[in-house]
ZAMARGU-4260 file (C-alpha; in steps of 0.2 Angstrom, whole numbers, plus 5000, padded with zeros to 4 digits):
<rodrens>
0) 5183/5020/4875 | 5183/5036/4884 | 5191/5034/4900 | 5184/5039/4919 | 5167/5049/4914
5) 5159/5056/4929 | 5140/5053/4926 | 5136/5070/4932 | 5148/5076/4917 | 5134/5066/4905
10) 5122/5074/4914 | 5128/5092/4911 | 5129/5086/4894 | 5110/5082/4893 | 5105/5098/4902
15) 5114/5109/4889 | 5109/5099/4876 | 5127/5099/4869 | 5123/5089/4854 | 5121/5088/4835
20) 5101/5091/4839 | 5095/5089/4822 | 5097/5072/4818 | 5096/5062/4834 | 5090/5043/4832
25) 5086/5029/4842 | 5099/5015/4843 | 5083/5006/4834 | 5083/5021/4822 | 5067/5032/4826
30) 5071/5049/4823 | 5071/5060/4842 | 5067/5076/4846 | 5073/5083/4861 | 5057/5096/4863
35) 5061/5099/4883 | 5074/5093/4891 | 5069/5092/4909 | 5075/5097/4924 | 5091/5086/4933
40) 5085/5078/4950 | 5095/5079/4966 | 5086/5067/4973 | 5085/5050/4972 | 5078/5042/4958
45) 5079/5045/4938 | 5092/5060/4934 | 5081/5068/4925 | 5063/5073/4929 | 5049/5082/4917
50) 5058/5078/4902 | 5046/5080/4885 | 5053/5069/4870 | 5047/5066/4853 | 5052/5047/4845
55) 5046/5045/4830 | 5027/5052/4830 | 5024/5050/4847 | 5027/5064/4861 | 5033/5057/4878
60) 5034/5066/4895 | 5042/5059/4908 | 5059/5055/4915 | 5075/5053/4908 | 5089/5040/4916
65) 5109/5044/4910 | 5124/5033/4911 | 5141/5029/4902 | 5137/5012/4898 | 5120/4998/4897
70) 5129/4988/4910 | 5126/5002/4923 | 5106/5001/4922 | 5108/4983/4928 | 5121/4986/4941
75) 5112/5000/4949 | 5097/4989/4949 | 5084/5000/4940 | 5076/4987/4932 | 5069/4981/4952
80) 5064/4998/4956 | 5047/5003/4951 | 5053/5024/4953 | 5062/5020/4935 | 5042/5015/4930
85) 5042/5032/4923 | 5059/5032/4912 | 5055/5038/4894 | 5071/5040/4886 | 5088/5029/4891
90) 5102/5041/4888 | 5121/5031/4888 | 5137/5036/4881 | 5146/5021/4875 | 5137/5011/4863
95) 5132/4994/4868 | 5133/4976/4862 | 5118/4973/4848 | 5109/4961/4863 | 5109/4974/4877
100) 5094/4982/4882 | 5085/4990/4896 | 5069/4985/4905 | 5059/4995/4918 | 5051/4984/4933
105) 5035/4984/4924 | 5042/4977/4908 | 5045/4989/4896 | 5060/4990/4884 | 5066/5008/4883
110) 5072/5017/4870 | 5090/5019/4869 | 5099/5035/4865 | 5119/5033/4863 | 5124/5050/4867
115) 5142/5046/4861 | 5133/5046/4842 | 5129/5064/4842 | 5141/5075/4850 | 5148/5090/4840
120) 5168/5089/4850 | 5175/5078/4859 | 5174/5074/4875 | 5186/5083/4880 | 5181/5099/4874
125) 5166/5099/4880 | 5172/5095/4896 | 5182/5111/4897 | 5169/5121/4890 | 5157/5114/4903
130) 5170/5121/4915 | 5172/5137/4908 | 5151/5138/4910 | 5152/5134/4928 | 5164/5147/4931
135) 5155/5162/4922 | 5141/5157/4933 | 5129/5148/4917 | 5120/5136/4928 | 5105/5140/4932
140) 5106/5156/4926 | 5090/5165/4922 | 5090/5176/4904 | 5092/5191/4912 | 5105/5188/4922
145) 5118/5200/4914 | 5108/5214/4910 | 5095/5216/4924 | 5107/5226/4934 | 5097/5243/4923
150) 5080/5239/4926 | 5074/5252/4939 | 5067/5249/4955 | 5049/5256/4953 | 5047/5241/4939
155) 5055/5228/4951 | 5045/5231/4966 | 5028/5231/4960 | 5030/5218/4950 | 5036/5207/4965
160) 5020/5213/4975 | 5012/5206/4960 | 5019/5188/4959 | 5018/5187/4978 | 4997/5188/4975
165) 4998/5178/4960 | 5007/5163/4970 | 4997/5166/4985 | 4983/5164/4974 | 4989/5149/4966
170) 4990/5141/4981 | 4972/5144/4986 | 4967/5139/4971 | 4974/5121/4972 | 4964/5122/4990
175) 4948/5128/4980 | 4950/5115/4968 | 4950/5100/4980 | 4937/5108/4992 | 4924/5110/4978
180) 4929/5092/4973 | 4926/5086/4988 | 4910/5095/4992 | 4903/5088/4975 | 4908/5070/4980
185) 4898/5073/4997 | 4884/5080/4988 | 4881/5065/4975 | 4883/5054/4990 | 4894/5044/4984
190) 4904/5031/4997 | 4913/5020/4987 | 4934/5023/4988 | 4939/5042/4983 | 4952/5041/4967
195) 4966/5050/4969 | 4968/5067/4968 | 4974/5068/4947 | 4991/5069/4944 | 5002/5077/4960
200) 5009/5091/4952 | 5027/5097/4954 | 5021/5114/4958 | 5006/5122/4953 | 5005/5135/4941
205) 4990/5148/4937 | 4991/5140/4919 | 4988/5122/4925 | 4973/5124/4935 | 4956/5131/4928
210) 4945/5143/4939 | 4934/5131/4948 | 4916/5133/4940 | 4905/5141/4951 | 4888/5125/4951
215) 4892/5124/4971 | 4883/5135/4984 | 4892/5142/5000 | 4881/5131/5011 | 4886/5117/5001
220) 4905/5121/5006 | 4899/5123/5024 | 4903/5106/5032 | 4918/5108/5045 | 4923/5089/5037
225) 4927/5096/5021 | 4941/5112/5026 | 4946/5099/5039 | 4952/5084/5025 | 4957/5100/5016
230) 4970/5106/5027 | 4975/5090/5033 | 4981/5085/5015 | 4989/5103/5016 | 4999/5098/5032
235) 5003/5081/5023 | 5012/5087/5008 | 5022/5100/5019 | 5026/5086/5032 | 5033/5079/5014
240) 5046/5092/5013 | 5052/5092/4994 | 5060/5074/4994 | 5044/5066/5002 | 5030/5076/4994
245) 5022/5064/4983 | 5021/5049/4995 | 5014/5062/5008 | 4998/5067/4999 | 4995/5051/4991
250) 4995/5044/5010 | 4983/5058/5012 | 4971/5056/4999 | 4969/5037/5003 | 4969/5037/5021
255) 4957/5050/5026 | 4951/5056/5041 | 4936/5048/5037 | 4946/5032/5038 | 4954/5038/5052
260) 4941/5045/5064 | 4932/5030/5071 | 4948/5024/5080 | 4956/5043/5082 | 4954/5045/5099
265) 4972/5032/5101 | 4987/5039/5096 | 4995/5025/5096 | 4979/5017/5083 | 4983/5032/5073
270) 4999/5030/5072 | 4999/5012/5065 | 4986/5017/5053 | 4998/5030/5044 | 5014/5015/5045
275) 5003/5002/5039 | 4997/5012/5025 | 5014/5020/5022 | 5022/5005/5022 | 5035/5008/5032
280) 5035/4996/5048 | 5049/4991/5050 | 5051/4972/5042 | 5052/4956/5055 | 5070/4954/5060
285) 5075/4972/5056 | 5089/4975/5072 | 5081/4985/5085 | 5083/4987/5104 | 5070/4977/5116
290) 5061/4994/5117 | 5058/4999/5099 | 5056/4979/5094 | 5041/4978/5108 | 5033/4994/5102
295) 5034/4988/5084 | 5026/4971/5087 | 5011/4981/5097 | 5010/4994/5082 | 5009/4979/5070
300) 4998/4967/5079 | 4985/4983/5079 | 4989/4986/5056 | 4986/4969/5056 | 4968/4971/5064
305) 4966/4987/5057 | 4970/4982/5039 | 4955/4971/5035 | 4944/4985/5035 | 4956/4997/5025
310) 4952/4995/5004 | 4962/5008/4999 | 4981/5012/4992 | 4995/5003/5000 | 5010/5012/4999
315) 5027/5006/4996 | 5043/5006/5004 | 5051/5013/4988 | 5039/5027/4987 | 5048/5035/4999
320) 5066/5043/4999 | 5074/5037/5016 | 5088/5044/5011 | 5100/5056/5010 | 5088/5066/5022
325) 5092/5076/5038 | 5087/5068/5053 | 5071/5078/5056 | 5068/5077/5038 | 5063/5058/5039
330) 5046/5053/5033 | 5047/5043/5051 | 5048/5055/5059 | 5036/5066/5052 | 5025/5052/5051
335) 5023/5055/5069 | 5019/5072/5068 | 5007/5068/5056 | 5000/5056/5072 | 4996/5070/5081
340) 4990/5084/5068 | 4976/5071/5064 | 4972/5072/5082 | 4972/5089/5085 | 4961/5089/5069
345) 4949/5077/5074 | 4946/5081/5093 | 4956/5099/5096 | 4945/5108/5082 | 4962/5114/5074
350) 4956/5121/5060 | 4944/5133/5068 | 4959/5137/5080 | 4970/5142/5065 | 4957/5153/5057
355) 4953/5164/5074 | 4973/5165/5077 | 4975/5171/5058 | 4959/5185/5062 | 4964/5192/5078
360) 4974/5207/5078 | 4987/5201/5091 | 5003/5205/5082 | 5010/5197/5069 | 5025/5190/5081
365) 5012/5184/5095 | 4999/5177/5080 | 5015/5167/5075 | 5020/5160/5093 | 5002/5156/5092
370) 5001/5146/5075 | 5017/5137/5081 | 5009/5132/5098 | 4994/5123/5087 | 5003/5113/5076
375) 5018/5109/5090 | 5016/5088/5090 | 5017/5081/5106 | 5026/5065/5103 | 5025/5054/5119
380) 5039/5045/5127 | 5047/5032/5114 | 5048/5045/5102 | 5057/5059/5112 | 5075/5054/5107
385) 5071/5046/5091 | 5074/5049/5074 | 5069/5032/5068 | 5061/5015/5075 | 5081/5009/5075
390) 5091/5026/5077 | 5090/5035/5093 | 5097/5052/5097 | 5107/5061/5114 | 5094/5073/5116
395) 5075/5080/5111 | 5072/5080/5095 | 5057/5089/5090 | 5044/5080/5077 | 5040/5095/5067
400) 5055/5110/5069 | 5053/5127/5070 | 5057/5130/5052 | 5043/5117/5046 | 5031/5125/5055
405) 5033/5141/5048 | 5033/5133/5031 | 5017/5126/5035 | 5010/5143/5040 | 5016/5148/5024
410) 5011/5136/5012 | 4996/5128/5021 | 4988/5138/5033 | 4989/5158/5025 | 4983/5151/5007
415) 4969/5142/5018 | 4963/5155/5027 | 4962/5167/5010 | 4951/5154/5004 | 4940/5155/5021
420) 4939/5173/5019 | 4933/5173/5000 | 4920/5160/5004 | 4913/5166/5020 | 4918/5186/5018
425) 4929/5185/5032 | 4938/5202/5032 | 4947/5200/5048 | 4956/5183/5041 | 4959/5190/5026
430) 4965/5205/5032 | 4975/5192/5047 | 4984/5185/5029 | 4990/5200/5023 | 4997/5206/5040
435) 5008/5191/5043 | 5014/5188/5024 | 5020/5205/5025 | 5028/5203/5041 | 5035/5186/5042
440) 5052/5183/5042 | 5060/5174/5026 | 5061/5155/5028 | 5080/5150/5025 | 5088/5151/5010
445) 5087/5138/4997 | 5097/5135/4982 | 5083/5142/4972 | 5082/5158/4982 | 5102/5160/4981
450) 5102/5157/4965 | 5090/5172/4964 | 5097/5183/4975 | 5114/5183/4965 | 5106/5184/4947
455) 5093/5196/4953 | 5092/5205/4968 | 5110/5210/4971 | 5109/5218/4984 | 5097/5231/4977
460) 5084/5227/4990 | 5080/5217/5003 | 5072/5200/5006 | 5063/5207/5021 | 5050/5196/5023
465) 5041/5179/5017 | 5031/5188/5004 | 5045/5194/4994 | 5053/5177/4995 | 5040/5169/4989
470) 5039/5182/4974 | 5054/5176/4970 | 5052/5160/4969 | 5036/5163/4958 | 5045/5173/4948
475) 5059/5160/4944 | 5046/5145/4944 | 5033/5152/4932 | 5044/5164/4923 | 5063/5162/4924
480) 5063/5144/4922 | 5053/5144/4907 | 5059/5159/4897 | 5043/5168/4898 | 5052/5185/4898
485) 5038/5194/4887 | 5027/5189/4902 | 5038/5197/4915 | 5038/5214/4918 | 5056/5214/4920
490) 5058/5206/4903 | 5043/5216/4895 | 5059/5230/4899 | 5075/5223/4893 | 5064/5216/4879
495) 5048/5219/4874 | 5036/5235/4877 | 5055/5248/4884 | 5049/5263/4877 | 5063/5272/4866
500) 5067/5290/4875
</rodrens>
């Protein structure tokens, strides 16, 4: 028995895929092909997500869940949790007793993998050569890390203008999709319950999404309704932030503003609509001061009333990742801002005052102040010191930051408005687009855009602006990630079509 492995070590393990590859088996016996191994989550659920595995003649996608023994699937409570729904492959490095097993919420016996069976050193080796990888920088690291340093300018720059159209139009494009989808849905007449949007992706790539086909008319995209549900699933996925994205546009999708209106002139209606539905009132008995308890009960009475005419999706509690999140980050709390975009939707004609901030040639830092004055919630009283129904805080704290909101512009409103101007041939917006994206300031730095600017930038040039961060990130996402350096202008150089002098 190997003593005091760290389940991150395993991890690593899986990730680099240190293993005898070729002749991996199921504790059961079916042969296993590791055909992508996903990428590790650093957030709560599964340690690995997006995994593709072949057992037996089957292909499975999905998520991967690693541990030192069996035992630990059962003390960690998996098999309650319904996030573990989605666990393909069971990955463990001691092998177990012949009765042991694992089993998902929803019944399923998962395959068992004993890592311990297949790796080429021992443990200890790998360990040390796992070290030697962090220190020389292999994490994460894209192809071209070591060589990039030669690729000259007047190929890097262009090529960044590039990716930063290509994501802004990838983002439009998801807009497109669900506008022309919903314009359809309008035009049949249908009213029964809306299904969900297809499968939330984890970012939207220009392979993944089809050019919508062109059997709508302009009129029939026309109907202020339509770009207002539109952009209010836009502001709920970015009120998701990258831990609570999926619960945010499945709230979305099932409670619309359609749903919404008839009762959206109460904020406090509104508000119970999107915790009832959310799932996340606080349960009876929960410890609370007599102030939070009180507004509780009043915000529960009115789901319960609300309720009966509700048929769609109830979320669940442990759809959500409560935490670890920042304070501001919590899906409470932007729940609240949520409150009040639907409002400013529904009876402050928002998205027309988005669109004729984006066309007006103000300035680009006065057409930001502005854009941030729009979408600034108003919380009311019991929410101005409050991160949570039970956690308070010494002073204001803001529903949507200052660093949200720009996000939002970024990733909601710009790719919006591009779509606006395309439809309706509104050069002034789309001119509007283009000013700010090359203008606005970079959002903070992430571990993706770090990551890049040390393997790739380096201090060449600078990240001067949001659209050259966001080339960055298309570039990693759609390129780096997967190795597709013969579609990389960049790779195309070190690689491919370099012209022999």
């Amino acid at each position: 028995m190997t003593p005091h492995i760290h389940e991150r070590f395993l991890q690593r393990i899986w990730d680099r895929q240190f293993l005898h590859s070729t002749s991996l088996h199921t504790a059961d016996g079916r042969p296993v092909v590791v055909e992508h191994a996903g990428v590790l989550n650093t957030d709560a659920g599964p340690d690995v997500r997006r995994a593709r595995i072949r057992i037996g003649d089957t292909v499975y996608s999905g998520d991967v869940e690693i541990h030192r023994t069996m035992g630990e699937w059962w003390r960690h409570r998996h098999h309650e949790d319904p996030a573990y729904n989605g666990v393909i492959l069971h990955v463990i490095l001691e092998r177990p007793a012949p009765h042991e097993r694992a089993t998902t919420r929803s019944g399923r016996d998962l395959p068992l993998l004993v890592l311990g069976d297949f790796l080429p050193d021992p443990v200890r080796v790998l360990w040390e050569r796992a070290i030697l990888d962090d220190h020389a920088g292999a994490p994460g690291a894209i192809r071209c890390s070591r060589v990039n340093r030669e690729v000259p300018l007047d190929i890097i720059l262009p090529w960044l203008e590039h990716l930063a159209r290509e994501r802004l139009e990838v983002k439009m494009r998801r807009f497109e999709e669900r506008l022309r989808d919903l314009a359809i849905r309008r035009k049949m007449t249908m009213r029964e319950r809306p299904p969900e949007w297809g499968e939330i992706p984890e970012e939207d790539s220009p392979d993944r999404i089809p050019p919508p086909e062109p059997e709508l008319r302009v009129s029939d995209l026309s109907e202020r309704s339509l770009w207002d549900q539109v952009l209010y699933e836009g502001m709920m996925e970015g009120l998701g932030y990258s831990k609570n994205r999926r619960p945010f546009i499945r709230l979305s999708q099932h409670l619309t503003l359609e749903v919404l209106w008839p009762t959206s002139g109460d904020a406090v209606l509104t508000e119970a609509w999107l915790f009832g539905v959310a799932g996340l009132l606080p349960a009876r008995g929960t410890p609370m001061s007599e102030e939070a308890a009180a507004y509780v009960d009043f915000l529960r009475a009115a789901w319960e009333s609300l309720s009966t005419r509700y048929r769609g999706e109830r979320l669940s509690p442990v759809a959500w990742v409560l935490s670890p999140t920042r304070p501001a980050n919590a899906p409470t709390l932007r729940l609240v801002a949520a409150r009040d975009l639907v409002r400013k939707i529904l009876h402050l004609d928002l998205f027309r005052s988005l669109m004729l901030t984006v066309a007006a040639d103000a300035g680009p830092a006065a057409t930001r102040a502005t854009l941030h004055r729009l979408l600034e919630p108003e919380p009311g009283p019991f929410w101005e010191r409050r991160v949570s129904f039970t956690r308070t805080a010494r002073t204001f704290v803001s529903a949507l930051g200052f660093s949200r909101r720009d996000e939002l512009v970024i990733n909601t409103v710009l790719p919006l408005a591009w779509l606006y101007a395309r439809v309706f041939r509104r050069p002034a917006v789309r001119e509007g687009v283009g000013r700010l994206l090359a203008w606005y300031p970079p959002s903070a730095t992430n571990t993706l855009t770090a990551r890049m600017e040390r393997q790739f930038v380096r201090k060449r040039f600078r990240m001067a602006n949001a659209q050259t961060q966001q080339a960055l990130v298309q570039l990693y996402k759609y390129y780096c990630e997967d190795e597709r350096c013969n579609e990389c202008a960049v790779g195309r150089y070190l690689w491919g079509e370099r012209k022999e002098e």
